[in-house]
C-alpha positions as CSV (number, residue, x, y, z in Angstrom):
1,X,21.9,139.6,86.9
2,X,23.4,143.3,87.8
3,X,21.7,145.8,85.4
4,X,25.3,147.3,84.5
5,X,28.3,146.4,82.2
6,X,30.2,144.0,84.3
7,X,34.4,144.3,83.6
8,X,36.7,142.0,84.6
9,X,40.3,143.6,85.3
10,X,43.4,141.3,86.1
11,X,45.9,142.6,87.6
12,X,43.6,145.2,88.7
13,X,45.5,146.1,92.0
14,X,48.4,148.6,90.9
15,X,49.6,150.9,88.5
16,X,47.9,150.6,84.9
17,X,46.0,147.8,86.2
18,X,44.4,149.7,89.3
19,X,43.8,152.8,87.1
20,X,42.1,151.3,84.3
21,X,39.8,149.8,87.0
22,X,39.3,153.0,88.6
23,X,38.3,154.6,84.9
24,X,35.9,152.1,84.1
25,X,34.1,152.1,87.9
26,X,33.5,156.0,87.2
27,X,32.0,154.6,83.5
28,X,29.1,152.4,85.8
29,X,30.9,149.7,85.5
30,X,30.8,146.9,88.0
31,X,34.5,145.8,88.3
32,X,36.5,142.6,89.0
33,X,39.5,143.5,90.3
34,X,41.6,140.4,90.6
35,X,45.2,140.0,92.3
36,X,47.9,137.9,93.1
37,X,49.5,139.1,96.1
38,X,48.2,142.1,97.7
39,X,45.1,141.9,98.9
40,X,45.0,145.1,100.8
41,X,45.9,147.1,97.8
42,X,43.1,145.4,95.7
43,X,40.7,146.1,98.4
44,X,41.7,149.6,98.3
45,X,40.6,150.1,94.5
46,X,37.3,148.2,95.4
47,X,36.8,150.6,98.5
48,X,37.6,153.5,95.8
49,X,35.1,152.3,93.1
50,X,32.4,151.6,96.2
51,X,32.8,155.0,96.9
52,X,32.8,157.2,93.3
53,X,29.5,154.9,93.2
54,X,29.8,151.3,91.5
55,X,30.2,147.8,92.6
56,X,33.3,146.0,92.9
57,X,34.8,143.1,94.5
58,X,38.1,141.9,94.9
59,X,39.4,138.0,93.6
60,X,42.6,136.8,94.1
61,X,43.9,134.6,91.3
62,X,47.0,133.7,89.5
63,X,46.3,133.9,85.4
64,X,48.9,131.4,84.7
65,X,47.0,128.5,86.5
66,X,44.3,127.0,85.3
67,X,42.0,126.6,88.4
68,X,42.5,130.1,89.8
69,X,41.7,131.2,86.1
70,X,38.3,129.1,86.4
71,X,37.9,130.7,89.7
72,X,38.0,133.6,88.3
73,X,35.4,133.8,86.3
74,X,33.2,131.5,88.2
75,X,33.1,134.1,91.3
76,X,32.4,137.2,88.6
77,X,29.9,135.6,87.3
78,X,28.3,134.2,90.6
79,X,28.1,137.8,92.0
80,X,27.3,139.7,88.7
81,X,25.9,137.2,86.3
82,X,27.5,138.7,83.3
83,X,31.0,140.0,82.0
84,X,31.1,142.2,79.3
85,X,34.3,143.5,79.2
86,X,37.7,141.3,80.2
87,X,41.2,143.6,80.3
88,X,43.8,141.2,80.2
89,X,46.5,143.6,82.0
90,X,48.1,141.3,84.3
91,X,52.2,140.6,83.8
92,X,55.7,139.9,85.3
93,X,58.9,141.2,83.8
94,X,61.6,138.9,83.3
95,X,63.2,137.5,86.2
96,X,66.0,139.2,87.1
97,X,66.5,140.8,83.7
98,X,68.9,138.3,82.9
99,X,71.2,138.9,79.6
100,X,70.2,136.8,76.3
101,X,72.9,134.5,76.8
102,X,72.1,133.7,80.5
103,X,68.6,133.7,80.2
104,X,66.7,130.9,82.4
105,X,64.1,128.6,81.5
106,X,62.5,129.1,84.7
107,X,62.1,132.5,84.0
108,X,60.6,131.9,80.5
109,X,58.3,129.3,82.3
110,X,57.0,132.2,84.7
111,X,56.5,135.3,81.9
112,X,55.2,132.9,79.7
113,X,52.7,131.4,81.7
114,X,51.6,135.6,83.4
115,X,52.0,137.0,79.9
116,X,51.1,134.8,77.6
117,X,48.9,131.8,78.7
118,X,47.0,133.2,81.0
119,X,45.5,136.0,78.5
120,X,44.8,133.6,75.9
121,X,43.2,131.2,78.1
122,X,41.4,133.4,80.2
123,X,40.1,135.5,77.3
124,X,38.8,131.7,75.7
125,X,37.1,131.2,79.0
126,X,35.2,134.9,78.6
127,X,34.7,134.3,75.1
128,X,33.1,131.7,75.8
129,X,30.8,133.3,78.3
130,X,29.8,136.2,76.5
131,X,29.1,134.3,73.6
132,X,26.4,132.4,75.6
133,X,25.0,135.2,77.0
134,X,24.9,137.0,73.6
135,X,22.8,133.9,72.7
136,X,20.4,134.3,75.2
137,X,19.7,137.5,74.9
138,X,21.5,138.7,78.4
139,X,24.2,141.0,76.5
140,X,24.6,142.7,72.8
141,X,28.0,142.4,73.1
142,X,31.4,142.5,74.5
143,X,35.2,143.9,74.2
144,X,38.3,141.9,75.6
145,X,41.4,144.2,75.9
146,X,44.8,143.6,76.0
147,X,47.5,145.2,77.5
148,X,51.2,145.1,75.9
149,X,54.3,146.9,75.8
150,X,56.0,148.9,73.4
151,X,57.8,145.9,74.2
152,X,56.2,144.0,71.4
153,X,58.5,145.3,69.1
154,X,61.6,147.9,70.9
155,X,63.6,144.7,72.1
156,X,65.9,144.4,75.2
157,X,68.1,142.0,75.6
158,X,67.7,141.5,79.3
159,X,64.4,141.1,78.9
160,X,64.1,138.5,75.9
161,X,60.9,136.3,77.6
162,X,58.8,139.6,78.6
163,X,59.6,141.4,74.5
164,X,58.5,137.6,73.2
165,X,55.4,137.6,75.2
166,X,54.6,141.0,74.6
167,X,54.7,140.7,70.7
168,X,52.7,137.3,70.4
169,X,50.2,139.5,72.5
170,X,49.8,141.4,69.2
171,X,48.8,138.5,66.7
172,X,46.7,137.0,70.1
173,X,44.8,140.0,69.5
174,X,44.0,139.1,65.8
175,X,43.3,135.7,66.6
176,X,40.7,136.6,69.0
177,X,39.0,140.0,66.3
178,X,38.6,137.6,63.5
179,X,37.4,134.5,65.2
180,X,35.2,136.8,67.7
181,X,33.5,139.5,65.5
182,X,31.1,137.4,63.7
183,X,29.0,137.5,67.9
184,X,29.7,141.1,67.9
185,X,32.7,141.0,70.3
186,X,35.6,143.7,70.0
187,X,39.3,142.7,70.9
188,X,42.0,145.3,70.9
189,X,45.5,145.7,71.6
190,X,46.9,148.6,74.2
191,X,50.3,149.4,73.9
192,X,51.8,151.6,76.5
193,X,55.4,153.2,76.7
194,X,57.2,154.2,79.4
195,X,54.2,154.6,82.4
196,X,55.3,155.7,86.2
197,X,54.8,153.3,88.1
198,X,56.6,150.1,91.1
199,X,57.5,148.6,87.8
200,X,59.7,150.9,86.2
201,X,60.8,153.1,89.5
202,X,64.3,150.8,89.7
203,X,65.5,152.6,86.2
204,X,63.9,155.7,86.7
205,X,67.1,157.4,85.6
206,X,67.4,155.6,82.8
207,X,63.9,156.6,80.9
208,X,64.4,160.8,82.7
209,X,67.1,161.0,80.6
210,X,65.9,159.4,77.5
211,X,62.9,161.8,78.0
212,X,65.8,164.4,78.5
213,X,67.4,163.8,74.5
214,X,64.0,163.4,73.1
215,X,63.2,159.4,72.9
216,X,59.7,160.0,72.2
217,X,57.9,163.2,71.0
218,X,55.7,163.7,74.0
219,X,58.7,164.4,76.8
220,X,57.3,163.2,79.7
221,X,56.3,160.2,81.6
222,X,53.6,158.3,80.6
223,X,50.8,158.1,83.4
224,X,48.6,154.8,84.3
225,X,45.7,157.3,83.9
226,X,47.0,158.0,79.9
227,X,46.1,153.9,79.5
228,X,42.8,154.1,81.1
229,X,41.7,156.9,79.4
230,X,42.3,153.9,76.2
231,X,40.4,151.9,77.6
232,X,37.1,153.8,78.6
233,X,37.4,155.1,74.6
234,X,37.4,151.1,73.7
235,X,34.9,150.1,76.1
236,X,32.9,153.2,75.7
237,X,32.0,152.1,71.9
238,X,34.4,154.7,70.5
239,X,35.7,152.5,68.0
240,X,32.5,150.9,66.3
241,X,33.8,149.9,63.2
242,X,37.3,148.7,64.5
243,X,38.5,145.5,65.9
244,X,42.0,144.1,66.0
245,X,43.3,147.5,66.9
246,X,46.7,148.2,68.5
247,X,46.6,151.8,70.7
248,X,49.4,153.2,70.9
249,X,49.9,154.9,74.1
250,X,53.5,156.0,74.1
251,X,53.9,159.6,73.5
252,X,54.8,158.7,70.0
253,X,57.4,156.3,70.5
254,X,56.5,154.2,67.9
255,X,57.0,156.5,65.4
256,X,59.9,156.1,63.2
257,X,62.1,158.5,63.0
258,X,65.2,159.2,60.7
């Protein structure tokens, strides 16, 4: 068994996903970084980690199915022997941002099974895991992370599948703090707002000029490195005496204002 925290990233090749596996390399962390598509890109972040001085390898995998799921975790715990830390980060937006009224149930299918299952599934698996590590002694603990959207609550109506998954992420996230905390295992919510990246570069205009009249407080762009930054405080113990959390990392978007 590796002698460092082991984390487990999905999604881990691009934008919010590749950064927070970046962050958490430079913390000593051995990282997973799993991917669905791109394997060059996910090698690229383990080549980055490699060289900044940690371990990482790169598993392909599609959360929403079950086997690769299995496989997942199976092939981080054959090289590393441990997972401490699992940042359920990977997600699809709806497909082709379809209005309410035309909305497919393929679509729904898809988001729901990226979104959705595959976090609470996966992060069952690692619970699982790192509660039978706990138990013999391997670990003291663990933290399981997941990524949202301001989503969970500023609806679209194009996007009715991705704002439904995004919110059940939320009460996921208490499911998983109260039935967790009794073996010493954190789970907390990260909500992000408008972050630069492939995902949001088609309405680009859209959020500059939102920024432009003042949307959110903090008048910028959010950066993938502004949600890693969340993470290492989560998974660096910052938050001892919290569990169940939502982070906010918006620019103040969430804030109400009249």
């Amino acid at each position: 068994m590796i002698d460092r925290p082991v984390s487990l990233v999905t999604g881990g090749s691009r934008g919010i996903g590749r950064a927070i596996a970046v962050e958490l390399g430079r913390l000593g962390h051995a990282v997973v970084v799993n991917y669905v598509r791109s394997r060059q890109a996910a090698e690229d972040v383990v080549a980055q980690i490699v060289t900044e001085g940690s371990s990482s390898i790169a598993v392909a995998g599609d959360v929403g199915a079950a086997a690769d799921r299995k496989s997942l975790l199976r092939r981080t715990l054959d090289e590393y022997g441990r997972v401490d830390i699992l940042v359920n980060n990977a997600g699809i937006t709806s497909q082709g941002r379809k209005d309410l009224l035309e909305a497919t149930e393929e679509s729904w299918d898809q988001v729901f099974a990226t979104n959705l299952k595959g976090p609470f599934f996966l992060s069952q698996q690692v619970a699982r895991a790192m509660i039978e590590m706990i138990g013999q002694g391997k670990t003291t603990g663990g933290k399981i992370i997941n990524v949202s959207s301001v989503s969970a609550y500023a609806i679209s109506t194009d996007r009715a599948d991705y704002c439904l998954t995004k919110s059940a992420l939320g009460v996921m996230t208490w499911l998983f703090a109260e039935r967790l905390a009794e073996h010493g295992i954190g789970v907390f919510e990260i909500c992000p707002g408008v972050i630069e990246s492939d995902m949001t570069a088609p309405v680009r205009q859209k959020y500059d000029d939102l920024i432009a009249e003042g949307a959110w407080p903090i008048r910028r762009w959010g950066q993938p490195s502004d949600v890693a930054r969340a993470a290492a405080a989560i998974v660096s113990d910052c938050f001892p005496f919290s569990t169940g959390e939502r982070i906010n990392v918006d620019g103040g978007f969430h804030i109400r204002r009249l």
